[in-house]
N, C-alpha and C positions, 0 to 999 in steps of 0.2 A: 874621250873626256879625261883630265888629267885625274890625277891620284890625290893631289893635292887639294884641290876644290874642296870646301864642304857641300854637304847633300843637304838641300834646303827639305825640309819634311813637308810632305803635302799640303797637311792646317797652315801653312802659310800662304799658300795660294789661294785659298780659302777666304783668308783675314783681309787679304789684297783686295779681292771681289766684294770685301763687303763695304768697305771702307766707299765706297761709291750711293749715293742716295740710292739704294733700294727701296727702302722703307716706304717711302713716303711716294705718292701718284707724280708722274712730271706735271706740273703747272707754269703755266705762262708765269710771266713777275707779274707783282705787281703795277710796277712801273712803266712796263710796256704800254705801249700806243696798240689795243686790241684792234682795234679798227684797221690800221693802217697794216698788223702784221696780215688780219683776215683779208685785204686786198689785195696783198703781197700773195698770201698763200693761191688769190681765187687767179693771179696773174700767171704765175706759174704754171697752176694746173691749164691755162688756155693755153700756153705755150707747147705744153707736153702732148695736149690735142690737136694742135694743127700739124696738117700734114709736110709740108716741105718746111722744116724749123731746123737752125743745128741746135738749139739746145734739146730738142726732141730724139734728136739722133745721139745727143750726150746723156740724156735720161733711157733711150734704151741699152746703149751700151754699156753704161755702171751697172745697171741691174743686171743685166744676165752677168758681167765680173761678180756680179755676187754680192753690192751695195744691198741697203735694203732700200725700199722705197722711197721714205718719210727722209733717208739722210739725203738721198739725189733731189728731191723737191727741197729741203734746206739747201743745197748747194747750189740749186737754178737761183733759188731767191736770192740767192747773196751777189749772184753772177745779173744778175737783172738790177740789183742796185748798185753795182758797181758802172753798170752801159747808164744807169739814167744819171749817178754821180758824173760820169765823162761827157756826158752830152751837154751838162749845164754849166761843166768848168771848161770845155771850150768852148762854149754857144753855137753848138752846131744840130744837126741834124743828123739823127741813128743811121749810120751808113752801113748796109749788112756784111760788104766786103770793104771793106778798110783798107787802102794802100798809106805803105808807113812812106811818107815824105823824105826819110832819110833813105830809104837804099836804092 
């Protein structure tokens, strides 16, 4: 470490971590569509149960890296509305291996 650097004093790492909603419990928004995230959420976990899945095989591999849980199920969800967003802006049908047309 150089000589020059100042030494940041510990209370600032401190003040960083708080500056994050602590305080207050995580609550969905208001604004959210609850319904449509609770479907979301109940799609996911089917996904992570079935046995020959890749996103199953992508939810067990983040977790043992050390992911927690709750973030690999928000990451399936986002990865499942992105396949149902692609399915309806080409009008096609979920193909599970996908050849890319170009190569």
């Amino acid at each position: 470490m150089p000589d020059n650097l100042p030494v940041m004093p510990e209370w600032h790492l401190l003040n960083t971590l708080r500056e994050s909603s602590i305080r207050s419990k995580r609550k969905v928004s208001h604004r959210a569509n609850k319904d449509l995230k609770t479907l979301l959420h109940l799609a996911a976990l089917a996904v992570i149960r079935k046995k020959d899945s890749d996103l199953k095989r992508y939810y067990v591999r983040k977790v043992e890296e050390g992911k927690s849980k709750m973030t690999v199920i928000n990451n399936i969800r986002a990865k499942l509305i992105a396949r149902m967003f692609g399915v309806i802006k080409n009008n096609t049908h979920y193909q599970t291996f996908y050849l890319n047309s170009l190569a």
